[in-house]
C-alpha positions as CSV (number, residue, x, y, z in Angstrom):
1,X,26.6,-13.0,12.1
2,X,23.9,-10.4,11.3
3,X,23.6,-9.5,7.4
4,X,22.3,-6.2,6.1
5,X,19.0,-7.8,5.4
6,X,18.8,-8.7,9.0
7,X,19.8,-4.8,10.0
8,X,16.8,-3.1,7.9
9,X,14.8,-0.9,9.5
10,X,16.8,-1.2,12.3
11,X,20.4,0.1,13.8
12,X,21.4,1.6,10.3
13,X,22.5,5.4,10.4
14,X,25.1,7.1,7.9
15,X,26.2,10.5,8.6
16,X,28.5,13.2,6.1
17,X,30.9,15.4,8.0
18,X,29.8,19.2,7.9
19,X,33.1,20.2,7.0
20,X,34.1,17.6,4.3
21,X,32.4,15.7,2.1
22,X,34.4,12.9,1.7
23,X,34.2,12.1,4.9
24,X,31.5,9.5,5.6
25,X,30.4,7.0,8.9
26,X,27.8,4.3,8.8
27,X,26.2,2.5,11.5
28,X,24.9,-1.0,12.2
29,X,26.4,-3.2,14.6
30,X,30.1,-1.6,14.2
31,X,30.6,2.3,12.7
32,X,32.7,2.3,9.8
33,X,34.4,5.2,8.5
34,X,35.5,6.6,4.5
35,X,37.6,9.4,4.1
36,X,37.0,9.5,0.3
37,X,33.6,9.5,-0.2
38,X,32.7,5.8,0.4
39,X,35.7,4.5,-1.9
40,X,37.5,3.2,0.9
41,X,35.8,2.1,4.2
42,X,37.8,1.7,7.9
43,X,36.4,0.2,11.0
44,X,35.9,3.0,13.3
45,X,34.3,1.8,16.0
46,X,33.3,-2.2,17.3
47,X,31.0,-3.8,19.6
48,X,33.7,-5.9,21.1
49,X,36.5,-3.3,20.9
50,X,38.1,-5.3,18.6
51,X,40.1,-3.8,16.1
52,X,38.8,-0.2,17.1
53,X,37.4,1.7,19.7
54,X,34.5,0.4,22.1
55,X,31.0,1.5,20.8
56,X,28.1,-0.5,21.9
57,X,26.1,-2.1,19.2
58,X,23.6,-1.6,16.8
59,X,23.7,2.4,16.1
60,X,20.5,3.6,15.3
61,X,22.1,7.6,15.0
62,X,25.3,9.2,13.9
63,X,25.9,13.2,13.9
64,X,28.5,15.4,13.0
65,X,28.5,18.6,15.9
66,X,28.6,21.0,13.0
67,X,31.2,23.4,14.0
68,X,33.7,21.4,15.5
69,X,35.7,19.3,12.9
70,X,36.3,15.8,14.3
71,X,34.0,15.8,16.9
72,X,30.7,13.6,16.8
73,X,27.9,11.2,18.3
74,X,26.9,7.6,18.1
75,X,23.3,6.9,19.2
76,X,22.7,3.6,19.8
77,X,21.2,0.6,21.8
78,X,24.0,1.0,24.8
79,X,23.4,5.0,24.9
80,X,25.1,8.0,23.8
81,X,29.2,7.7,22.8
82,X,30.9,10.5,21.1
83,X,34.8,11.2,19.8
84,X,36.4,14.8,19.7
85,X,39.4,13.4,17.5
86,X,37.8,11.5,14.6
87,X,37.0,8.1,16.3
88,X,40.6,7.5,17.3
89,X,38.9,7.4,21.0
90,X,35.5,7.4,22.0
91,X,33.7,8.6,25.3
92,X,30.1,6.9,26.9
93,X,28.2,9.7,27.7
94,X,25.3,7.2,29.5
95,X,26.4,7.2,32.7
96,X,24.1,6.8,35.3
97,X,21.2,7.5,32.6
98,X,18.3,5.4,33.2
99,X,17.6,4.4,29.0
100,X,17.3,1.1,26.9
101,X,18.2,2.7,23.5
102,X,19.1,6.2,22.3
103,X,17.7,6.4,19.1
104,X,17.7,10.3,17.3
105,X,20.7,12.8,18.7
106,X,20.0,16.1,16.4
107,X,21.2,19.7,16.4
108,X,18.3,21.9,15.8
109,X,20.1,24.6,15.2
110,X,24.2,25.5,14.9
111,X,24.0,27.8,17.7
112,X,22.1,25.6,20.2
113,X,23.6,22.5,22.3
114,X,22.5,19.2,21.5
115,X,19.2,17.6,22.5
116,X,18.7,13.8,22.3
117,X,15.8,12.1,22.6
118,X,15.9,8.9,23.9
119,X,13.4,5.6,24.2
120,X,13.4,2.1,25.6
């Protein structure tokens, strides 16, 4: 089982909704989710699919689409996944895209669509 100390430097992203601050995710191998500002923490997305949806591991970016509440992206080593209803199901967006690892997803600016930059 991988520790934190293993992680460093590596597949480790946290992300703070747009539209709340309380609401927090974090990456490493799983993406786990706090609704109170990082009292509380719920798995909110596993490797396996085990206990939550199926994310592939080791999530190098998390990022809130700023003006859509509930909807964001997990970049990791298995590509691009994102959820339009808080994680409660998750989409792969990697279909038929020729990458190893997604590592930034970033919105430049509010009014302009995503770009992802990807490397492998």
């Amino acid at each position: 089982m991988a520790t934190i100390r293993d992680k460093l430097g590596i597949g480790i992203a946290i992300a703070v909704a747009p539209y709340d601050p309380n609401v927090v995710l974090v990456g490493g191998v799983n993406v786990w989710r706090s609704d109170d500002a990082g009292v509380n923490w719920n798995l909110n997305a596993h490797w396996t699919g085990s206990g939550a949806p199926y994310v592939h591991a080791d999530i190098h970016d998390l990022i809130f689409e700023p003006a859509t509440t509930g909807k964001y992206f997990v970049g990791c080593d298995g590509g691009i996944f994102n959820t339009t209803d808080d994680g409660a199901n998750f989409s792969d967006l990697s279909n038929n895209l020729c990458i190893a690892q997604c590592i930034v997803a970033t919105f430049p600016d509010q009014r302009m669509e995503p770009l992802f930059r990807t490397s492998g």
